[in-house]
Every structure is written in structure tokens, then in C-alpha cells.
DOMI-944728 format. One record per residue (C-alpha): residue in one letter; residue number from 0; x, y, z. Coordinates in steps of 0.5 Angstrom, whole numbers, always signed. Each point is the difference from the previous one (the first is absolute). Layout:
<lumdrens>
LUMDREN,A,NUM,X,Y,Z .
...
</lumdrens>
This chain:
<lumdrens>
LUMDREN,X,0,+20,-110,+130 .
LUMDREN,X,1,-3,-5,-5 .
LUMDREN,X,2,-8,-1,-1 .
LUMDREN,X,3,-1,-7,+2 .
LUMDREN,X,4,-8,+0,-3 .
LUMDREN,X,5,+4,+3,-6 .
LUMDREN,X,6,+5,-5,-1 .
LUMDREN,X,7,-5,-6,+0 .
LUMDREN,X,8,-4,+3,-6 .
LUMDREN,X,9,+7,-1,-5 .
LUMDREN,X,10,+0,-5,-4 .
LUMDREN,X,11,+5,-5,+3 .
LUMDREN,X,12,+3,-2,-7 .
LUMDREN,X,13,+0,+4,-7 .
LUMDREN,X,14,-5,-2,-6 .
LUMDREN,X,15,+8,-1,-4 .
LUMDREN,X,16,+1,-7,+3 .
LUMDREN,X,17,-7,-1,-4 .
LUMDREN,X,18,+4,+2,-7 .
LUMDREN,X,19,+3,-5,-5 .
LUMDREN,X,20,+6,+6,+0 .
LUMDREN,X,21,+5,-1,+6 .
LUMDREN,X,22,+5,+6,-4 .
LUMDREN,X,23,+2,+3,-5 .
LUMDREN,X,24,+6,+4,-1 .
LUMDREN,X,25,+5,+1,-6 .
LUMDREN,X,26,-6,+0,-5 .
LUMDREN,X,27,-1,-8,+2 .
LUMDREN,X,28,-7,-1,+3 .
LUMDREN,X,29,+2,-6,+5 .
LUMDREN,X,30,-6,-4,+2 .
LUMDREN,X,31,-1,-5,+7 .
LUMDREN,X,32,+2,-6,-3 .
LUMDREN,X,33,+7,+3,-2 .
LUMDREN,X,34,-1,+0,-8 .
LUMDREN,X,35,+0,+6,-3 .
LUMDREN,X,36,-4,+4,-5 .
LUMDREN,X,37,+2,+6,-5 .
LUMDREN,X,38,-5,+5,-3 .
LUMDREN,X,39,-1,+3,-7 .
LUMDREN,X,40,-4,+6,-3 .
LUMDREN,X,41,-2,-3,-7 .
LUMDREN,X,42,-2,+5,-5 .
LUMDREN,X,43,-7,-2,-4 .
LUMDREN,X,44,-2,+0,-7 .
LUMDREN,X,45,-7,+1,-4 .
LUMDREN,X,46,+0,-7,-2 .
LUMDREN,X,47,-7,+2,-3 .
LUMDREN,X,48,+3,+6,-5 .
LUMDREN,X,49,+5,-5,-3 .
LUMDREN,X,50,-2,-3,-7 .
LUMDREN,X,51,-1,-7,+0 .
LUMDREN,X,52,+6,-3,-3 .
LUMDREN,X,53,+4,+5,+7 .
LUMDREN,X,54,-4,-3,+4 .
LUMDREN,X,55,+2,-8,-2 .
LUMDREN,X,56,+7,+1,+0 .
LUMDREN,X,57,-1,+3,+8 .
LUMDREN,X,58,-3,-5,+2 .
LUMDREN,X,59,+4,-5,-4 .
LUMDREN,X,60,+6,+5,+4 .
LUMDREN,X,61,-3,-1,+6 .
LUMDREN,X,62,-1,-7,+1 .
LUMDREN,X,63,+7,-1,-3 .
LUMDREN,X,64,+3,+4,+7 .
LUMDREN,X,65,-5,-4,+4 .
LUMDREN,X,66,+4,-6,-3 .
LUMDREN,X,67,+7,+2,+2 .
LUMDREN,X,68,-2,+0,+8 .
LUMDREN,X,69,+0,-6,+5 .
LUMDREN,X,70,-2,+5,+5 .
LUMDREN,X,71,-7,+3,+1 .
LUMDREN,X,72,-2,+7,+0 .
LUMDREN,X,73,-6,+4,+3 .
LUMDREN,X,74,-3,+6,-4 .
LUMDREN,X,75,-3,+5,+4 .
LUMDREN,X,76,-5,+5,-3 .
LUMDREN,X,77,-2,+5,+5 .
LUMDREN,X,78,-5,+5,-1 .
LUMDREN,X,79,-1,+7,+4 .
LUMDREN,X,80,-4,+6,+0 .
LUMDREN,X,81,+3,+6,-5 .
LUMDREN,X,82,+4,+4,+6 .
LUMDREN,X,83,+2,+8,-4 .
LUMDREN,X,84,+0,+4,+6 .
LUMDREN,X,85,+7,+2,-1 .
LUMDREN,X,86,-2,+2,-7 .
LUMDREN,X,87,-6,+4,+2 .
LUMDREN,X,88,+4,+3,+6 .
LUMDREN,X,89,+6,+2,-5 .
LUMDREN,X,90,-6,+3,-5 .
LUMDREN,X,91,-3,+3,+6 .
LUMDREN,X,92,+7,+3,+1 .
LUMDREN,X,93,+1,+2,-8 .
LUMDREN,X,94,-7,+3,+1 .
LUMDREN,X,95,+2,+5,+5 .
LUMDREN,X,96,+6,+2,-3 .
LUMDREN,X,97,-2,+2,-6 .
LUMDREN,X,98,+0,+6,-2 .
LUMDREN,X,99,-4,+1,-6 .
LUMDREN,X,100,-8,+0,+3 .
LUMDREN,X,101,-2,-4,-7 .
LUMDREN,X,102,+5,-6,+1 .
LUMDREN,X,103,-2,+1,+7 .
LUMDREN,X,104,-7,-2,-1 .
LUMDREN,X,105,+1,-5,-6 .
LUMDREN,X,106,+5,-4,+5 .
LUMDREN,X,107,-5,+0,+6 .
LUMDREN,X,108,-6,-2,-5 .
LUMDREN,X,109,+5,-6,-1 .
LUMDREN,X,110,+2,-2,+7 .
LUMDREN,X,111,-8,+0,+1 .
LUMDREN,X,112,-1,-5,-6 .
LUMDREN,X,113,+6,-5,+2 .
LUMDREN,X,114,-3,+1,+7 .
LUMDREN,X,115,-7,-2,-2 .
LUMDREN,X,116,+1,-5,-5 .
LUMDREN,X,117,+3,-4,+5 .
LUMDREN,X,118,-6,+1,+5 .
LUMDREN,X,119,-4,-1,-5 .
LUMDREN,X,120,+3,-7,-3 .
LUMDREN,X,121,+5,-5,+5 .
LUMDREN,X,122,+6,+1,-5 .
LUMDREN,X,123,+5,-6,+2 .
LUMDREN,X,124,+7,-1,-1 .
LUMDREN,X,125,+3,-6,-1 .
LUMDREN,X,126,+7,-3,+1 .
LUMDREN,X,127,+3,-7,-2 .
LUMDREN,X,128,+5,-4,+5 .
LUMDREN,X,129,+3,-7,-1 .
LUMDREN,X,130,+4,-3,+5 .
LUMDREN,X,131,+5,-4,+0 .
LUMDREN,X,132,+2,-6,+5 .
LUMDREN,X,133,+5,-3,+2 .
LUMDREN,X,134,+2,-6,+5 .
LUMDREN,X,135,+6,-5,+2 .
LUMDREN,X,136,-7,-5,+0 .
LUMDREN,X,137,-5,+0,-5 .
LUMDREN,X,138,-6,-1,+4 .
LUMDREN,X,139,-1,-7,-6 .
LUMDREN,X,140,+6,-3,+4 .
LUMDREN,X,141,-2,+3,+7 .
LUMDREN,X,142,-4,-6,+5 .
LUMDREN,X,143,-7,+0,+1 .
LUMDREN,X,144,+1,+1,+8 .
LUMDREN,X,145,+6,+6,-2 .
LUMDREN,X,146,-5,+4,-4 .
LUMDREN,X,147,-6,-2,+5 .
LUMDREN,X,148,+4,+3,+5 .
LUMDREN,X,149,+1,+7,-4 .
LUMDREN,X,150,-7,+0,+1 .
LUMDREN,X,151,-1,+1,+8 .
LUMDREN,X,152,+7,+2,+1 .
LUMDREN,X,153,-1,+8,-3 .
LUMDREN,X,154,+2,+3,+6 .
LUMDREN,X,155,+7,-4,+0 .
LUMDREN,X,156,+5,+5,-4 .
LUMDREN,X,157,+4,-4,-3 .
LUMDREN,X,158,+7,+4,+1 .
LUMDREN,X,159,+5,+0,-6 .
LUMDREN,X,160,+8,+1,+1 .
LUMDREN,X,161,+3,+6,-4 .
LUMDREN,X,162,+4,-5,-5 .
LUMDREN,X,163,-7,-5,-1 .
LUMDREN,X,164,-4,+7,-1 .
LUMDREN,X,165,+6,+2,-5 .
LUMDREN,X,166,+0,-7,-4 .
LUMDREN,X,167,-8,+1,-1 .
LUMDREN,X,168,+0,+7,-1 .
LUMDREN,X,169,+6,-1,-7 .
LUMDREN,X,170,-5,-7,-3 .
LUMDREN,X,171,-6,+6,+1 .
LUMDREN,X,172,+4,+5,-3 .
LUMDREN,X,173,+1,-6,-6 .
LUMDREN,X,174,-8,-2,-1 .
LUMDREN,X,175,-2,+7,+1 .
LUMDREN,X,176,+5,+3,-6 .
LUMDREN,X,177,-1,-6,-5 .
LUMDREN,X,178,-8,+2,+1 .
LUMDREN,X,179,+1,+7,-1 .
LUMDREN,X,180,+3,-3,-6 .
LUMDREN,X,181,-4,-4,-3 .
LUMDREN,X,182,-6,+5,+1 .
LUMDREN,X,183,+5,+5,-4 .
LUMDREN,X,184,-2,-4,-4 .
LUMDREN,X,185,-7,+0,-1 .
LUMDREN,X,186,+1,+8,+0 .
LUMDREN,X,187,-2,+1,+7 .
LUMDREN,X,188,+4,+4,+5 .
LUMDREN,X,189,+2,-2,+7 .
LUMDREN,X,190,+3,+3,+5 .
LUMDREN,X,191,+2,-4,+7 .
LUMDREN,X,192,-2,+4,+6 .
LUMDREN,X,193,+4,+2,+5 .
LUMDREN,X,194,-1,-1,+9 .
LUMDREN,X,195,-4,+7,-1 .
LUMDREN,X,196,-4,-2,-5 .
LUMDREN,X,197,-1,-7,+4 .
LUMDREN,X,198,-3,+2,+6 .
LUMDREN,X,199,-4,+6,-3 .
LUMDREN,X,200,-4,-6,-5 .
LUMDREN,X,201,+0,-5,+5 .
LUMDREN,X,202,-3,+6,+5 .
LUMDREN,X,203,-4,+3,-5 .
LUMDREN,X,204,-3,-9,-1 .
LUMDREN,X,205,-2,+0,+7 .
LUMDREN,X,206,-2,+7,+1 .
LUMDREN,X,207,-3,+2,-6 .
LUMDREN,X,208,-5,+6,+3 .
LUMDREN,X,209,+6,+2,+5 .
LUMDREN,X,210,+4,+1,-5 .
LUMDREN,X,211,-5,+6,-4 .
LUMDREN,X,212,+0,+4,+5 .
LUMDREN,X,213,+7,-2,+4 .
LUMDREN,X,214,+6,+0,-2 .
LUMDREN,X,215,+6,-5,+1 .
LUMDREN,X,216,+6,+2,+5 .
LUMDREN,X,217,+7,+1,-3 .
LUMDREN,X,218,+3,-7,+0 .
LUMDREN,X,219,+5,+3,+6 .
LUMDREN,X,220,-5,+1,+4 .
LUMDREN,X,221,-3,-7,-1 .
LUMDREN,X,222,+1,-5,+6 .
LUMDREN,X,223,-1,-8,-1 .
LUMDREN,X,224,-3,-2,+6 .
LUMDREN,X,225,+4,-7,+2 .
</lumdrens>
């Protein structure tokens, strides 16, 4: 027999119709509005230690891939607290199986200096992304009443038939290739992330405490609420 004071208490819709994101599967993120986006991890350069005359032809290369686009791109720099647990767990683990009692304690000294550097000094770690979009309309071309619609409709998931999906998946497939190139270009690696990937940064995004102290559930296990 179900609580019925229980029952009350459960919110009645779920926080995901307040999301931009209605899906995301086949490494392609799908947004309400039914246009599409892909995501890149981008490498990074110390534009700082370059001589100046490299630091010239960067900027010279980059505004030159940045003309060859009639789409936009966003970059997204996102910052997070250094996390080493599985590093130190596997010095821990190192440390009691070593049988030399020098190297024993040499590596227990150093486990607890990594440990308090950390403690000490707020070490962050950042990763570079850019995300490529693609639409059937371009948002220039889009009413005003389409896109002020788009706005008070984030609950509405717009639903794209498998054929529709796979024509907007292969022009993303294109953008996100010609981008990985042209940043080869500018001697910056990139790689496109995968479904997995997808969902671990958008929770990462929107959890960030969370995700420090709980990990994500296999892919598999996952459910999207409809």
C-alpha cells in the first residue's frame, strides 16, 4: 500500500524539462529546440613562453581559421579543484607493498607532501572545450516570434525522427572535422567527445560538488526521464 503523505511530497515533473538539453546520444548533444551540438576537448598552448615572432603567426593563423567559418563557436574553459585521490590511493597502496623499509618510508613522505600541497594550495586543473552547432535554420533566418517562442517553450522537447537525426548528425560530423582541422593547424590537439563523455561533463557542469565526492553511473544503467 502506497504512503499517500509520501506521494504528496514527489515533485510532480522533473528539473530536466528546465534544461536546454532534451538528449543526447551517438556522441550528438540534442537541444529542445531540435538543433544539435557536438563538443570538443581542445589541447592548450603556453602562449606566454612562445618568442614573439610565434606568438604573431598564432594569432595571425587563428584569425585566419576563424574567417573560414560562417557558423559560430563557443569556447568553454572550465576550471575544477585538482582531484589526485586515485594517485594517492595507488601510492598508498605502492607504500604498503613495498618491501624495502627506505622506499617504504621515502614514499610515504612523499604521498603526505602531494597530499599537503594540495591542502595547503587550491591546485586547479583546467580543460578547454568548443562546441560545434549545427541547425537546419540559422537563428538570422529564424521569425522573431520563432525564437521568442523557443524561450517560454523549454519544457517542449522537440522530437527528431531517425532519418532527420541522421542528416543533422553527418553536416555535424563535417563542422566538427573541418574545426579538428583547422585547430591542427594551429598546433592544438582535439578530440571530439564520445555519449559517455557527453553526459559525465554536462553532469560535471551542473553538479560540480556532486561530481567530487560521487561518481557517474555507468551509461547503461542510465534512464532519461521522458
Amino acid at each position: 500500500m502506497k504512503n499517500k503523505k509520501l506521494a504528496g511530497n514527489r515533485p510532480n515533473s522533473s528539473t530536466q524539462k528546465y534544461l536546454d538539453i532534451a538528449e543526447i546520444r551517438d556522441d550528438v548533444v540534442i537541444l529542445n529546440d531540435g538543433e544539435v551540438r557536438g563538443v570538443l576537448l581542445i589541447s592548450s598552448i603556453n602562449f606566454d613562453l612562445k618568442s614573439e615572432d610565434e606568438q604573431r603567426a598564432i594569432i595571425s593563423g587563428y584569425v585566419s581559421f576563424l574567417n573560414t567559418l560562417d557558423y559560430p563557436l563557443q569556447i568553454v574553459i572550465q576550471s575544477r579543484p585538482l582531484n589526485i585521490d586515485d594517485y594517492l590511493n595507488r601510492l598508498k597502496k605502492v607504500e604498503k607493498e613495498q618491501t624495502n623499509e627506505l622506499l617504504r618510508m621515502q614514499t610515504a613522505d612523499y604521498r603526505e607532501f602531494v597530499h599537503e600541497l594540495l591542502t595547503l594550495e587550491k591546485i586547479m586543473s583546467k580543460k578547454f572545450y568548443i562546441v560545434v552547432p549545427y541547425s537546419s535554420v540559422s537563428d538570422k533566418k529564424r521569425g522573431f516570434r520563432d525564437r521568442l517562442a523557443s524561450v517560454f517553450s523549454t519544457a517542449k522537447v522537440v522530437m527528431l525522427s531517425r532519418k532527420r537525426f541522421e542528416e543533422f548528425s553527418d553536416q555535424l560530423n563535417k563542422r566538427c572535422d573541418f574545426v579538428m582541422t583547422g585547430l591542427s593547424g594551429l598546433s592544438l590537439r582535439s578530440q571530439r567527445l564520445n555519449t559517455q563523455a557527453l553526459i559525465e561533463l554536462y553532469y560535471n557542469s551542473y553538479n560540480p560538488d556532486l561530481f567530487q565526492r560521487q561518481s557517474l553511473e555507468d551509461l547503461n544503467k542510465l534512464r532519461i526521464e521522458q
